[in-house]
DRENTI-436978 format. One line per field, with one value per residue (C-alpha): x, y, z; residue in one letter. Coordinates in pm, 1 decimal, decimal comma, always signed. Layout:
# residues N
px	[X | ...]
py	[Y | ...]
pz	[Z | ...]
type	[a | ...]
END
This chain:
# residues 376
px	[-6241,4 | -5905,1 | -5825,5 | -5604,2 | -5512,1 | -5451,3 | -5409,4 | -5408,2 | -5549,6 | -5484,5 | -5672,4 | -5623,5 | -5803,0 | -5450,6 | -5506,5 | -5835,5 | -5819,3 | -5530,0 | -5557,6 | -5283,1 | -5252,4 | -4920,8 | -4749,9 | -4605,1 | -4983,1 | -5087,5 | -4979,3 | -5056,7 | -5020,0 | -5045,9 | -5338,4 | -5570,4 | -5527,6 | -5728,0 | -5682,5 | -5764,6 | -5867,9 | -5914,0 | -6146,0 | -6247,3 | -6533,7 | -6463,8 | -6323,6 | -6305,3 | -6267,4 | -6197,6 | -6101,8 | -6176,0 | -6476,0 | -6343,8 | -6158,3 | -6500,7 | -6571,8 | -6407,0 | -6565,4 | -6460,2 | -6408,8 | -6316,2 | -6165,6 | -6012,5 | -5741,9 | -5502,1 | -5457,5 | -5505,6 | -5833,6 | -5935,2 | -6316,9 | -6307,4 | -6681,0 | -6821,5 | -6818,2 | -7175,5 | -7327,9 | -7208,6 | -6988,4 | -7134,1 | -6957,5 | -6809,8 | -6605,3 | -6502,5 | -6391,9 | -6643,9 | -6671,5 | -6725,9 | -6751,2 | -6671,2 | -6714,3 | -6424,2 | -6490,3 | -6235,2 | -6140,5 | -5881,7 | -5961,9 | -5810,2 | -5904,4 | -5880,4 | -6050,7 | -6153,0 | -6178,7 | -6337,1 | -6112,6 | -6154,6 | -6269,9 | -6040,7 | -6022,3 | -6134,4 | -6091,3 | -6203,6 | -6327,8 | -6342,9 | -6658,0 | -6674,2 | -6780,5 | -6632,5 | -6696,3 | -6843,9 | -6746,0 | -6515,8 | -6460,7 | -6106,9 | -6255,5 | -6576,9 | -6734,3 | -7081,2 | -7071,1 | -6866,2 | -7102,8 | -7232,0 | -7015,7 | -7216,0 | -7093,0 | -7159,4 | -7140,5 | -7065,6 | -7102,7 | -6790,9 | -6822,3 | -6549,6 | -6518,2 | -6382,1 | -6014,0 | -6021,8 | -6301,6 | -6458,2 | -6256,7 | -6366,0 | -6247,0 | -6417,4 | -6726,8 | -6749,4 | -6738,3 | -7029,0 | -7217,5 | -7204,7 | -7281,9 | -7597,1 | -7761,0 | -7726,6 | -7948,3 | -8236,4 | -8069,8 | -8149,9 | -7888,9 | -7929,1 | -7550,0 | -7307,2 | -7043,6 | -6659,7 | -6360,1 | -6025,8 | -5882,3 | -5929,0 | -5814,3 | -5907,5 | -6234,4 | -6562,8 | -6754,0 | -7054,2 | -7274,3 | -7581,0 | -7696,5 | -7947,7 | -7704,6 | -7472,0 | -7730,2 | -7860,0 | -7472,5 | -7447,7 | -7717,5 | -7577,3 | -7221,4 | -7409,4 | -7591,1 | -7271,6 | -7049,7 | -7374,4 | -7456,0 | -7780,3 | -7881,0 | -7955,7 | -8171,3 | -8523,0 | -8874,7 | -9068,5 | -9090,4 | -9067,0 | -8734,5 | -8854,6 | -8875,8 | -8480,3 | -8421,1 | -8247,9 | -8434,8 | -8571,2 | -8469,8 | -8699,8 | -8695,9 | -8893,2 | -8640,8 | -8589,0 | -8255,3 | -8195,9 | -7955,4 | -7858,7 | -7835,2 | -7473,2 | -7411,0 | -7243,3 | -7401,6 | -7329,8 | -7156,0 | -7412,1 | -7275,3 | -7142,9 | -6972,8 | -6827,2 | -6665,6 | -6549,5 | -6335,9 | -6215,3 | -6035,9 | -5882,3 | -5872,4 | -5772,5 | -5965,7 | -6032,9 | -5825,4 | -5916,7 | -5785,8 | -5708,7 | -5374,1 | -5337,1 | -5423,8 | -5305,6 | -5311,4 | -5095,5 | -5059,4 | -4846,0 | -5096,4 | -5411,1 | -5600,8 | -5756,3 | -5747,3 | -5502,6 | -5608,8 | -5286,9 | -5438,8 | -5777,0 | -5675,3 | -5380,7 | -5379,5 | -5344,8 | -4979,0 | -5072,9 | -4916,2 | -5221,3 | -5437,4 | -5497,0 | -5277,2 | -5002,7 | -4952,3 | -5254,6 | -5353,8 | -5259,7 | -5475,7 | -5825,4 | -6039,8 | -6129,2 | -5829,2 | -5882,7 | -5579,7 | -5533,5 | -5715,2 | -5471,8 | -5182,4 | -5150,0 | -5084,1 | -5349,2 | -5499,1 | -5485,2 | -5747,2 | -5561,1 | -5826,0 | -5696,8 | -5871,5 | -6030,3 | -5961,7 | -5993,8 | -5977,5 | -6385,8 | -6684,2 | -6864,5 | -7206,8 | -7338,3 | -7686,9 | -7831,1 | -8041,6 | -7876,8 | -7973,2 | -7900,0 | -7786,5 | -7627,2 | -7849,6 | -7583,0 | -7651,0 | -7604,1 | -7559,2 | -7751,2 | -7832,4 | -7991,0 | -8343,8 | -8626,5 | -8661,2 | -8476,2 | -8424,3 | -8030,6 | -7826,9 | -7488,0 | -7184,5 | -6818,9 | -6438,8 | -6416,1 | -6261,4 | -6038,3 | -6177,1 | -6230,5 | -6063,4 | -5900,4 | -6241,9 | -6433,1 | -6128,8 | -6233,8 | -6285,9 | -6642,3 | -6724,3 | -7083,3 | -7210,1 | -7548,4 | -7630,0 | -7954,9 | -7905,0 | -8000,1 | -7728,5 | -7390,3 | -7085,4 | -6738,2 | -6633,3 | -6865,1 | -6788,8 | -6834,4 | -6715,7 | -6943,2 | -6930,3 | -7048,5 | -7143,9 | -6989,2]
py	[-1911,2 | -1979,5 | -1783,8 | -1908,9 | -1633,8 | -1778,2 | -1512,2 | -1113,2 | -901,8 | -556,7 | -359,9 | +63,0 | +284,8 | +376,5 | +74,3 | +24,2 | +80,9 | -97,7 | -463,7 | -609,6 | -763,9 | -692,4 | -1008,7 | -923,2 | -842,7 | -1193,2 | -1446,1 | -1811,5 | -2039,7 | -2456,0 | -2517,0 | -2422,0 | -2162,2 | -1835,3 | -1735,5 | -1400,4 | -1356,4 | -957,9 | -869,0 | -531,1 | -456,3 | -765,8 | -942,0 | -1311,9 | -1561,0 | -1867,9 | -2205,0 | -2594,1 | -2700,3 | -2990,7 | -2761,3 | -2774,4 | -2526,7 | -2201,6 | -1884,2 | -1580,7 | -1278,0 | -897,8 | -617,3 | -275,2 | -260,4 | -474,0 | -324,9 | -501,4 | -388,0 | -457,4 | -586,5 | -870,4 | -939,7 | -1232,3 | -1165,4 | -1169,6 | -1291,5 | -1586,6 | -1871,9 | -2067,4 | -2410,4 | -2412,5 | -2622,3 | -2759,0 | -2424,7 | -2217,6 | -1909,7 | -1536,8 | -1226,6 | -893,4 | -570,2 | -297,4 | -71,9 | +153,2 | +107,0 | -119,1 | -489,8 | -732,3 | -1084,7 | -1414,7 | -1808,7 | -1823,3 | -2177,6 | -2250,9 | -2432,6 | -2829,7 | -2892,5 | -3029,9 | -3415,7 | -3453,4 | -3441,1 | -3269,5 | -3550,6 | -3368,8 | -3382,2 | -3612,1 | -3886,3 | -4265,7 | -4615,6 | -4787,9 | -5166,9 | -5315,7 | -5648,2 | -5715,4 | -6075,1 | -6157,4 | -6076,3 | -6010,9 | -5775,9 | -5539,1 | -5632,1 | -5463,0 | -5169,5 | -4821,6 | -4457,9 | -4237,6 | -3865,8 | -3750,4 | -3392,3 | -3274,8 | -3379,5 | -3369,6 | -3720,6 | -3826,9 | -3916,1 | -4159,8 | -4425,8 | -4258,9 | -4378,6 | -4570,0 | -4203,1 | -4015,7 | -4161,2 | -4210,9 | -3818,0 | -3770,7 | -4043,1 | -3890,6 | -3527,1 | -3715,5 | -3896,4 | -3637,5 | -3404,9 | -3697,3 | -3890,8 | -4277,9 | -4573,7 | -4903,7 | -5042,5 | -4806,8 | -4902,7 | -5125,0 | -5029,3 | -5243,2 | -4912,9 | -4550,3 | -4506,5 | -4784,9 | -4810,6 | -4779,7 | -5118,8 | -5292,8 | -5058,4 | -5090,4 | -4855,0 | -4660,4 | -4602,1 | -4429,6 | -4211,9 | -4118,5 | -4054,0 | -3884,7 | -3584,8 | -3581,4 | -3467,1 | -3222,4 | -3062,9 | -3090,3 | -2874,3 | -2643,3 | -2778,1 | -2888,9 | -3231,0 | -3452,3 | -3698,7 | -3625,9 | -3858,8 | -3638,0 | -3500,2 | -3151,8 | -3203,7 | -3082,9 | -3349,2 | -3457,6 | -3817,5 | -3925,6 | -4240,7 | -4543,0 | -4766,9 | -4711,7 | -4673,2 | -4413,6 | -4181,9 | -3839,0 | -3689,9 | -3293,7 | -3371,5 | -2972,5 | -2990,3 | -2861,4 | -3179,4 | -3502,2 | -3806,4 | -4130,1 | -4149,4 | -4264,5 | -4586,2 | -4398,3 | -4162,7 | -4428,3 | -4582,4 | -4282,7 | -4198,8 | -4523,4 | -4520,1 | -4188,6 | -4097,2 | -4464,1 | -4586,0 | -4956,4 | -5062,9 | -5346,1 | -5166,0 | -4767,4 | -4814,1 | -5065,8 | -5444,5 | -5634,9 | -5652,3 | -5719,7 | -5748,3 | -5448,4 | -5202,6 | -5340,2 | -5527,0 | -5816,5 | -6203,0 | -6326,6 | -6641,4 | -6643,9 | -6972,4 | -6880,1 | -6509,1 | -6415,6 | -6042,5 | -6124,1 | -6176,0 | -6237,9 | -6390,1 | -6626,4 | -6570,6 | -6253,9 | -5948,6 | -6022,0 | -5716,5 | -5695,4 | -6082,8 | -6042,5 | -6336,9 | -6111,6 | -6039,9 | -5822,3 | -5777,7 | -5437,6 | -5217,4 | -4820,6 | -4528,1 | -4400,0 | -4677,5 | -4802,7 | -4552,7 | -4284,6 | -4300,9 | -4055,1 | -3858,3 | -3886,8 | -4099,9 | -4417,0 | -4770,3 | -4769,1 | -5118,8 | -5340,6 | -5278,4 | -5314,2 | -5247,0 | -4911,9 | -4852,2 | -4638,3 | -4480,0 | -4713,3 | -4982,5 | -5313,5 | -5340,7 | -5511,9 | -5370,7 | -5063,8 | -4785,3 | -4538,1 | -4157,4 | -3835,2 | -3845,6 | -4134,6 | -4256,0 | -4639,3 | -4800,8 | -4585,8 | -4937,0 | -5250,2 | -5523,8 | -5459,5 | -5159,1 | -5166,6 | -5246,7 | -5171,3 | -5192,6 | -5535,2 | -5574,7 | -5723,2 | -6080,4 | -6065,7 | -6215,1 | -5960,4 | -6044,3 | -5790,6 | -5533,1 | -5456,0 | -5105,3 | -5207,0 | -5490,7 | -5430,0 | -5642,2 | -5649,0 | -5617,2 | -5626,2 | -5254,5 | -5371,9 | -5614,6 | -5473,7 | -5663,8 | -5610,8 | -5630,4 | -5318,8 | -4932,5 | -4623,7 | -4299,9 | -3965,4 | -3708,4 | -3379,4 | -3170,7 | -2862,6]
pz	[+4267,3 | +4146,4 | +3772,6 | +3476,0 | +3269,4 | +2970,4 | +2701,9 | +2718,8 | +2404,2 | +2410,8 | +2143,9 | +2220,9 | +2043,2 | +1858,2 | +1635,2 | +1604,5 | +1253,0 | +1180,2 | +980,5 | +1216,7 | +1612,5 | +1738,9 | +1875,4 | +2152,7 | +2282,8 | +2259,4 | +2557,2 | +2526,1 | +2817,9 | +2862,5 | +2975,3 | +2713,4 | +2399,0 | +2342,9 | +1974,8 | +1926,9 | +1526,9 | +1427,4 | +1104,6 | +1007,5 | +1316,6 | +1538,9 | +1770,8 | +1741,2 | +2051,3 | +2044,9 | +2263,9 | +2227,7 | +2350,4 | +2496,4 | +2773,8 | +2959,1 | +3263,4 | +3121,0 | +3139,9 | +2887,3 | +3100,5 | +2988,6 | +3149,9 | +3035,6 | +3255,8 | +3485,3 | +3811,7 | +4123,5 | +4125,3 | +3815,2 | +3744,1 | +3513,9 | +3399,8 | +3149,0 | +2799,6 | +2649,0 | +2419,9 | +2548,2 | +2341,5 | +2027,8 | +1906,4 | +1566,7 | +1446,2 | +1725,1 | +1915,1 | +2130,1 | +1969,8 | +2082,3 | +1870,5 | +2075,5 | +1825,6 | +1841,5 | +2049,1 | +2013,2 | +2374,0 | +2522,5 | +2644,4 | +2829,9 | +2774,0 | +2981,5 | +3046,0 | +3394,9 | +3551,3 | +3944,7 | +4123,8 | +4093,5 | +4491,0 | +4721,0 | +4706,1 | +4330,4 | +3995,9 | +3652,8 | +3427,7 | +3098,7 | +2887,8 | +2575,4 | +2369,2 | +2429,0 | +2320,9 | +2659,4 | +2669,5 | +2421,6 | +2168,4 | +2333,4 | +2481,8 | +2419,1 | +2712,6 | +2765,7 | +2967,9 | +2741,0 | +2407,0 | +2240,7 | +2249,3 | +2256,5 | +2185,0 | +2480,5 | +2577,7 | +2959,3 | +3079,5 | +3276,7 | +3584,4 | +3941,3 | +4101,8 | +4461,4 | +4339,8 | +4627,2 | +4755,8 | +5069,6 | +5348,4 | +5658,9 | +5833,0 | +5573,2 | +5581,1 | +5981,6 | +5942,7 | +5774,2 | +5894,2 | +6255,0 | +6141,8 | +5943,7 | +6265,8 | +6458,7 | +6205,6 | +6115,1 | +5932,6 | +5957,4 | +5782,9 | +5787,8 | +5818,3 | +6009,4 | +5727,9 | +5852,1 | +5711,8 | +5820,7 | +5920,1 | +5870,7 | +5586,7 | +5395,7 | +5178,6 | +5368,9 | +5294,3 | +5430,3 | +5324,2 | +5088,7 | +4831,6 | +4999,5 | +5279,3 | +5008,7 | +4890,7 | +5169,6 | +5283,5 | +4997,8 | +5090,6 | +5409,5 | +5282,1 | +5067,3 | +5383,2 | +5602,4 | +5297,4 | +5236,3 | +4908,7 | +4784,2 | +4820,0 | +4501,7 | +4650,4 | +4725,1 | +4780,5 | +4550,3 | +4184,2 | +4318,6 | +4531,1 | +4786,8 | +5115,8 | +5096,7 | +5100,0 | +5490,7 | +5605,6 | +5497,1 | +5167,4 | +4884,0 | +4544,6 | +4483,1 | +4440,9 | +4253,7 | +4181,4 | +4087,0 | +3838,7 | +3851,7 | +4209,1 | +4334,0 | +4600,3 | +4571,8 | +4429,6 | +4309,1 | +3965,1 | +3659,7 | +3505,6 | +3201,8 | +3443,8 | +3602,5 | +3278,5 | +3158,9 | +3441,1 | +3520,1 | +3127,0 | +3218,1 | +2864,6 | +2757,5 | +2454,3 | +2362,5 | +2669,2 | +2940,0 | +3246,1 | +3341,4 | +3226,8 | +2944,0 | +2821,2 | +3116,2 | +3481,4 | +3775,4 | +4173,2 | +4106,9 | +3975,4 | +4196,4 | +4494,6 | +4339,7 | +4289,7 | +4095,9 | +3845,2 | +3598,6 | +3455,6 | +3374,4 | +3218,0 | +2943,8 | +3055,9 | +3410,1 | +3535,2 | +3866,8 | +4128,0 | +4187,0 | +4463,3 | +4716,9 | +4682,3 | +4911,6 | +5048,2 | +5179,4 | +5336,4 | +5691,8 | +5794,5 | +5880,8 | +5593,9 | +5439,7 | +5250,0 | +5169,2 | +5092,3 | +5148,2 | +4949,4 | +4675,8 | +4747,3 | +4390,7 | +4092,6 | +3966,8 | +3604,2 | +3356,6 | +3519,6 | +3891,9 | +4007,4 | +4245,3 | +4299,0 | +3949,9 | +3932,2 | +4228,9 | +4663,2 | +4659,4 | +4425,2 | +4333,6 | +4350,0 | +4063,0 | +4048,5 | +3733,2 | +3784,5 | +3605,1 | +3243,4 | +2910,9 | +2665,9 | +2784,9 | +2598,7 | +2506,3 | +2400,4 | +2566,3 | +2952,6 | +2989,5 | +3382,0 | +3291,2 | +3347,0 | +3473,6 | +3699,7 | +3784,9 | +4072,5 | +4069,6 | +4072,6 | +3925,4 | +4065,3 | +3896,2 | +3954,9 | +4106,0 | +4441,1 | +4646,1 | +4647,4 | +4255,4 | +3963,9 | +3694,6 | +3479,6 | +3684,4 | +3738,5 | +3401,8 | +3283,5 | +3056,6 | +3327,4 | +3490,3 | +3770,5 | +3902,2 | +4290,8 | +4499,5 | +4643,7 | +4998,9 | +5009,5 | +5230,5 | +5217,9 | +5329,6 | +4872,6 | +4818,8 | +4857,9 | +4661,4 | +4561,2 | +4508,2 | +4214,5 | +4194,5 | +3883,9 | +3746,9]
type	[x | x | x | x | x | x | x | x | x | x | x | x | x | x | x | x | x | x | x | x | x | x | x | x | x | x | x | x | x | x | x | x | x | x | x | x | x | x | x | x | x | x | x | x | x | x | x | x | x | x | x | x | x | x | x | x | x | x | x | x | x | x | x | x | x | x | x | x | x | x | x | x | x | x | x | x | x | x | x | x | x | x | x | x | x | x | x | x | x | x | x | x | x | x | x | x | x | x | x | x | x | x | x | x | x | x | x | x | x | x | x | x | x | x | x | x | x | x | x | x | x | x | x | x | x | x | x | x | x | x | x | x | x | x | x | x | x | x | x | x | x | x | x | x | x | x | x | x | x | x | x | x | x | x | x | x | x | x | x | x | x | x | x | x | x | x | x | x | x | x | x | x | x | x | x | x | x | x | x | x | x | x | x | x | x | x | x | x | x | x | x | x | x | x | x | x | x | x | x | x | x | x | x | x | x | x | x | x | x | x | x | x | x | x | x | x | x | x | x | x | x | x | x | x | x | x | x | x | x | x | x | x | x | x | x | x | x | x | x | x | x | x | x | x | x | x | x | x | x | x | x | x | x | x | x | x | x | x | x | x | x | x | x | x | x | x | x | x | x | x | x | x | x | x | x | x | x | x | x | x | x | x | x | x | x | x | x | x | x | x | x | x | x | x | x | x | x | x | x | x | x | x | x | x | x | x | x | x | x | x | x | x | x | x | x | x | x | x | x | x | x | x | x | x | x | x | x | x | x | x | x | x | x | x | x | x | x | x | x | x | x | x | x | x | x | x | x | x | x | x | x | x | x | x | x | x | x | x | x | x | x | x | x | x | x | x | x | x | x | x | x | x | x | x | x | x]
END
């Protein structure tokens, strides 16, 4: 558990009467702000409720010791700000916003509302636009490796589990590919079990008989469930604008060799300025041309590879039109699951943040790869 202590209030009995909070008691810091309102018998707390995963804790005094416990009732949105209202108590209290630490290897995508797909070119795939609402959420700030996944994938078949492609990467730490859908859920449980987290996955309503072998659809996720799972669709377009609105790509309107592994077609798309064909850097005569995890710049959420290297699986099944709303998670049935990102092999077209692709999910190829998310 890592702390931020964001801001102190001291309140002593001395001035419990007094209409006033003496400055030099209050301590803001950058992350996120704790205003501290006083009225005649309260206390009142308050922080955005965008800064998602914060927990108001008390405490009466500030030695090393010191037992910092959850302020309750717990926080109700106004306006905007979560609020809390303490009474005056006539005995000192020490106030802070305690945040878990983000695990190792991810990132904090913030909760909030966004416009999924966009008008910018016409393009089917991006119309119409919906508004949608995500849940906080971590996500893998890298593709699992080739390395990363050969981990897990030996710890899973030597406790039951069963996968149908063993997964190729070019080297160990480029993106795992060749591998279907069901192998990434199933891989997915696995690095829950391995980390001793609950697994999402199960073959039954009552999540109880964990998903490890065979390739059916019949599935069940624990959306509560603490393990690591594929991103939703709307997940997956969220993070990939890293707090970008209206914008084609993670980082702005056009696209270069510079910024991503892809195809370059200058002549068939303004916003790409190329050069034309495969990434350069990475054509060595043997494809795939895959490139390394995390070699081009992050977004605004620190995520790499949003854009380009090889395709994502997502948990939806493919369907038209996107339905929108709060924390939505697609079809209740399909043929095709989605695919997003574009890859290596792709023109900038499909490198596109709102650009959805459908894929049979038993098909493996060395284009496709994934990354896993986990809730808070």
């Amino acid at each position: 558990m890592k702390t931020y202590i964001k801001n102190l209030f001291f309140l002593p009995a001395l001035i419990a009467g007094l209409g006033l909070i003496p400055a030099d008691r209050v301590t803001a810091q950058t992350f996120t702000t704790l205003t501290i309102i006083r009225s005649a018998a309260n206390v009142i707390l308050l922080w955005p409720t965008n800064a998602t995963g914060f927990t108001l804790q008390s405490t009466t005094n500030l030695v090393s010791t010191a037992v910092w416990t959850a302020v309750v009732p717990g926080p109700i949105a106004v306006n905007g700000n979560n609020t809390v209202t303490n009474p005056i108590s006539g005995t000192q209290q020490f106030y802070r916003l305690s945040q878990p630490a983000i695990p190792s290897g991810m990132a904090l995508i913030p909760a909030g509302s966004f416009t999924m797909g966009d008008t910018l070119d016409g393009e089917s795939d991006a119309t119409p636009t919906v508004s949608v609402t995500v849940s906080a959420f971590y996500m893998d700030v890298n593709l699992v490796s080739s390395n990363q996944w050969q981990s897990v994938y030996y710890w899973a078949t030597n406790h039951g589990y069963g996968f149908v492609n063993a997964g190729s990467g070019k080297v160990a730490n480029h993106p795992v590919q060749t591998v279907d859908w069901y192998d990434t859920v199933k891989w997915c449980n696995a690095r829950s079990q391995q980390a001793g987290k609950t697994p999402v996955y199960y073959m039954d309503a009552g999540w109880t008989q964990v998903y490890t072998n065979g390739e059916t659809t019949n599935l069940f996720a624990n959306w509560t469930a603490s393990g690591y799972r594929l991103p939703t669709e709307a997940e997956w377009e969220k993070a990939a604008r890293g707090g970008l609105s209206g914008q084609r790509f993670p980082w702005g309107n056009t696209i270069s060799e510079s910024q991503a592994n892809y195809y370059g077609a200058t002549n068939s798309y303004s916003y790409d300025l190329g050069p034309n064909g495969y990434n350069a850097a990475f054509t060595n005569g043997v494809p795939p041309y895959t490139s390394p995890v995390g070699y081009f710049a992050p977004n605004g959420y620190g995520l790499y590879d949003m854009a380009g290297n090889v395709w994502e699986w997502c948990w939806d099944w493919y369907g038209t039109p996107y339905a929108g709303g709060s924390d939505p998670r697609g079809p209740a049935s399909g043929s095709l699951r989605v695919l997003r990102g574009g890859n290596w092999n792709s023109s900038a077209n499909y490198t596109r943040c709102a650009s959805r692709y459908g894929y049979n999910p038993n098909n493996a190829s060395s284009s496709v790869g994934f990354r896993c998310v986990r809730g808070l």
